[in-house]
N, C-alpha and C positions, 0 to 999 in steps of 0.2 A: 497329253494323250487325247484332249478333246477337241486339237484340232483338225479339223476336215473330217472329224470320227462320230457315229454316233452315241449318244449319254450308256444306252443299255450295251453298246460294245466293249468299252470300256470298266466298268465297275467292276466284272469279274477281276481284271485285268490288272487293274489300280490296285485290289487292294491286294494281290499277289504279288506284284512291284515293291509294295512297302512293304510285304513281309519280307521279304528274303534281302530289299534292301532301303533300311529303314529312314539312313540319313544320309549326309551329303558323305561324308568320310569312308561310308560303305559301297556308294555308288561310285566314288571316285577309285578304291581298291576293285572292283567287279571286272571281270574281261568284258573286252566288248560283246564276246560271243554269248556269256551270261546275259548281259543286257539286252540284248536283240535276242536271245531266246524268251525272255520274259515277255519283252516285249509282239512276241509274233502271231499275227494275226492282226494287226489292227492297220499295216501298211506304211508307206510314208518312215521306213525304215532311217534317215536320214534322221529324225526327230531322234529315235532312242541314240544312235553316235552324237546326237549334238550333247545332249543330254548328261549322259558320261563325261565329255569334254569339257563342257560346263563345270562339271562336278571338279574333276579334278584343277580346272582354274582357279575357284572358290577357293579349295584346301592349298592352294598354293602360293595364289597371288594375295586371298584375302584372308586367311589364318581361318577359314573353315566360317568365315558371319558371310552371309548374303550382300552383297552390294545394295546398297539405297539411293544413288542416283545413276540416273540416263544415262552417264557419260559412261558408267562404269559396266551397267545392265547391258549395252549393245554394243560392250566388248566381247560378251560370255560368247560360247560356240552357239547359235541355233538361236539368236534373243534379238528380234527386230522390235521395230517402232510400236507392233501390234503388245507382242508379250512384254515390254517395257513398261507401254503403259498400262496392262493390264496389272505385273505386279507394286509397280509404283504407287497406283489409286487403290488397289483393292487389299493387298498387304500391308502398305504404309503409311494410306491414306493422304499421299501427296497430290497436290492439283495438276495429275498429268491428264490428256486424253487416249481416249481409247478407242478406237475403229475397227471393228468386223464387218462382216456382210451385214448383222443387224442392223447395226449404226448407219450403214452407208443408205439403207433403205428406206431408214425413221427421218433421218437430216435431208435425202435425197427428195420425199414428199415435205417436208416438213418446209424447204428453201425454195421448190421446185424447182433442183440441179435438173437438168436437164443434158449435161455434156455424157462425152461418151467415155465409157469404161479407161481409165488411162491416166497420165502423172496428174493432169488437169483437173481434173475430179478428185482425183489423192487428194492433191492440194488444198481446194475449197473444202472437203470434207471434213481432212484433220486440223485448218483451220477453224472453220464453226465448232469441230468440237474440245477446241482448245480455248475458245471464247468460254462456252457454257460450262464448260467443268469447274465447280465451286472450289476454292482457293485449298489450301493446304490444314489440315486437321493438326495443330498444335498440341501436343502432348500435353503442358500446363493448364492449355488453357480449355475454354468450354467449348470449342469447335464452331463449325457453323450449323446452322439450320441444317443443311441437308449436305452430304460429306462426298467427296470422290468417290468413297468406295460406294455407298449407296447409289450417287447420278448413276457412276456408269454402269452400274449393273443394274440399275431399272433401267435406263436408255438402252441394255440389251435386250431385257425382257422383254419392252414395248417393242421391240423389233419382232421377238420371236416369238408371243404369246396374243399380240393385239396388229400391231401393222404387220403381218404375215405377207407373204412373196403374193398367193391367191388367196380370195379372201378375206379381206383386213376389214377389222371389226370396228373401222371408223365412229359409230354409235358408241363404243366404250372407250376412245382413247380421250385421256385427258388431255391433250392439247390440239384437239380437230378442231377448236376455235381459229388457232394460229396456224394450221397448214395449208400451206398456198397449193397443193395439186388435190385436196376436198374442195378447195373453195373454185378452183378451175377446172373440175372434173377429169383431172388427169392420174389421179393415184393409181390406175391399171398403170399404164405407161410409164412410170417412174419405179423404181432405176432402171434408166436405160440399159437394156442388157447387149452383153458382150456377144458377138458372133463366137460360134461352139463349132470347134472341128467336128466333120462328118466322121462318124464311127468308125471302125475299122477290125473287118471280121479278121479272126485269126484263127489257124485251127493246126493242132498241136497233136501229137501223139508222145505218151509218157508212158514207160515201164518199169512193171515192178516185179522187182528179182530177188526172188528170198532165197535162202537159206535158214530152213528152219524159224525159230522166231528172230532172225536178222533182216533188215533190208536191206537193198544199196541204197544209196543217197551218193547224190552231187552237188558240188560247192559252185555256185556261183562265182564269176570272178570278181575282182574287188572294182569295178568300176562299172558304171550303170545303173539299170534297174535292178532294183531286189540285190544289189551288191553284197556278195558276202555270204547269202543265205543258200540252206542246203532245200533240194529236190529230186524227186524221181527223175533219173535220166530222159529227159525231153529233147523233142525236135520239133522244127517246125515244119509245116508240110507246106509249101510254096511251088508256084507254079516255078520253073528253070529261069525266065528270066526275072522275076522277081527278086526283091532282097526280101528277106527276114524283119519281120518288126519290130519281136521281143526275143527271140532267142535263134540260137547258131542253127542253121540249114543242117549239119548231121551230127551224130553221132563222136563223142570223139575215142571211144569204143566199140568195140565189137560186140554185138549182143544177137543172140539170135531169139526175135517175137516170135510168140506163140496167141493161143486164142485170145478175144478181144476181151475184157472183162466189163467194158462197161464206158459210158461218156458223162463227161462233167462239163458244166457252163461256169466261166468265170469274167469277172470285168477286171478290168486296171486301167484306169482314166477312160480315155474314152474306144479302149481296143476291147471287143467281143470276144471273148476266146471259147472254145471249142475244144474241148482234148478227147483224146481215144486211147483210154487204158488200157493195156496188153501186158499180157505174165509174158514176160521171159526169161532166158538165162546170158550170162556172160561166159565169155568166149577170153579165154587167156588171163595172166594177173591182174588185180585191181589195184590200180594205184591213183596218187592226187589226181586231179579232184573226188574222184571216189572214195567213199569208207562205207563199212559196216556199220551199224545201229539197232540197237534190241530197241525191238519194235516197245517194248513195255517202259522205254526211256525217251522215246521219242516226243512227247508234251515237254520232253526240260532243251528242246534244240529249238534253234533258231529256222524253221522252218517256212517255205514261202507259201501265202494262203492256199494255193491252187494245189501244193504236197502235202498241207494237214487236208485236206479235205478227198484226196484221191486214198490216204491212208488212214481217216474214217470209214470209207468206203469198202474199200477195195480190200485192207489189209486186219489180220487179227493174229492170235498167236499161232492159231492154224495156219494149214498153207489154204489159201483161198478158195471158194468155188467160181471157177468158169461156167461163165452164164455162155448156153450152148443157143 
């Protein structure tokens, strides 16, 4: 959950996850749509399907125990190099390395890497930090001095609390003796950062069609963005010769809008979006990808950020006020 996510988006999040499902054997029984409901709101949808698949790997292939080495760690669904070693050092305390952005940025000043974003830099990165990572923590015996799990979780901190992106509190880090971009005045410049695609406005209109305290909602398809998750019937408003960025050009029902009720700002990587909420009704039967939803049940669906937040807004057990 905390990756590409922030700590306070999460926690509510977490500990609602392990209540309803506590262990692996429960996660592996859950539908997908349970778990991506629990999971919604925090994005990066692909993470909860890995998640569950994982789960059910473990109770199938490994009799329900967690795997303890690499080979077996980045067979799971969703489990690279990064989270491999993350639970190999900090769960089991083996001498794996660990790489984030912190890391890349403490080692990147610390070696003065200078190469640019890419396998090249992978390379030298998770090498140095496969040098430094202190050997393996033996169960028998009295370990060493300072243990996987502890390096690599201080070698994230100092990433994220002392060598900071702007900033870096150089005067408190304990190893500004040995960093070669303090000692060559380049710690702004290092890590060299990746070129960032130009944003990309989008602007959307979405409706919302009660019946009493029901809403409609739409399924996403099972491939793409936000796969899978339900939304207020949306379009996106595109010049004619244009394509679409994130979503299908019309309708694939009949609805007839009515007054506007209101505009929401949302992001997804790096596309701006813009929606224009309008009450309307529907025109003829609702069928797949359509369904009903009581609005008072709506927190237990797998919902995409930009639907929970037009139906904080917009929607309640009443039928709504149009703002005139």
């Amino acid at each position: 959950m905390l990756q590409q996510t922030r700590v306070e988006a999460v926690l509510e999040r977490y500990r609602r996850f392990v209540d309803r499902l506590p262990d692996v054997d429960a996660l592996a029984a859950a539908t997908e749509e349970e778990v991506v409901a629990l999971w919604s709101g925090l994005g990066y949808y692909r993470r909860a399907r890995a998640l569950r698949l994982a789960a059910q790997a473990i109770v199938r292939e490994h009799g329900g125990r967690f795997p303890r080495t690499r080979e077996e760690l980045l067979e799971l669904p969703g489990v690279g190099p990064y989270t491999a070693g993350a639970l190999l050092s900090i769960a089991f305390q083996r001498s794996a390395p660990l790489v984030d952005g912190n890391v890349v940025r403490v080692l990147s000043r610390l070696f003065a890497i200078d190469l640019e974003p890419g396998s090249a830099r992978d390379r030298r990165i998770w090498s140095l930090a496969a040098e430094l990572v202190p050997p393996d923590v033996d169960a028998e015996g009295p370990g060493p001095t300072v243990s996987p799990r502890n390096f690599n979780q201080a070698l994230m901190e100092l990433g994220a609390l002392v060598c900071s992106p702007r900033g870096p509190r150089c005067e408190a880090c304990p190893v500004s003796g040995s960093c070669r971009a303090l000692a060559s005045g380049r710690v702004g410049e290092l890590p060299v950062k990746p070129s960032r695609p130009a944003p990309v406005d989008v602007e959307l209109e979405s409706l919302l069609v009660r019946r009493g305290d029901r809403v409609l909602l739409e399924r996403r398809g099972e491939a793409g963005r936000m796969a899978g998750l339900l939304e207020l019937p949306t379009r996106e408003l595109a010049a004619p010769d244009a394509e679409p960025h994130l979503w299908p050009r019309d309708f694939a029902r009949a609805f007839q809008p009515a007054e506007e009720l209101g505009r929401l700002s949302h992001a997804i990587t790096h596309h701006r979006i813009r929606s224009r909420v309008r009450a309307a009704s529907s025109v003829g039967r609702i069928a797949a990808p359509f369904l009903w939803a009581d609005l008072a049940a709506v927190d237990e669906l797998g919902l995409t950020g930009l639907a929970r937040k037009a139906l904080a807004r917009f929607a309640s057990p009443s039928p709504p006020k149009v703002r005139r």
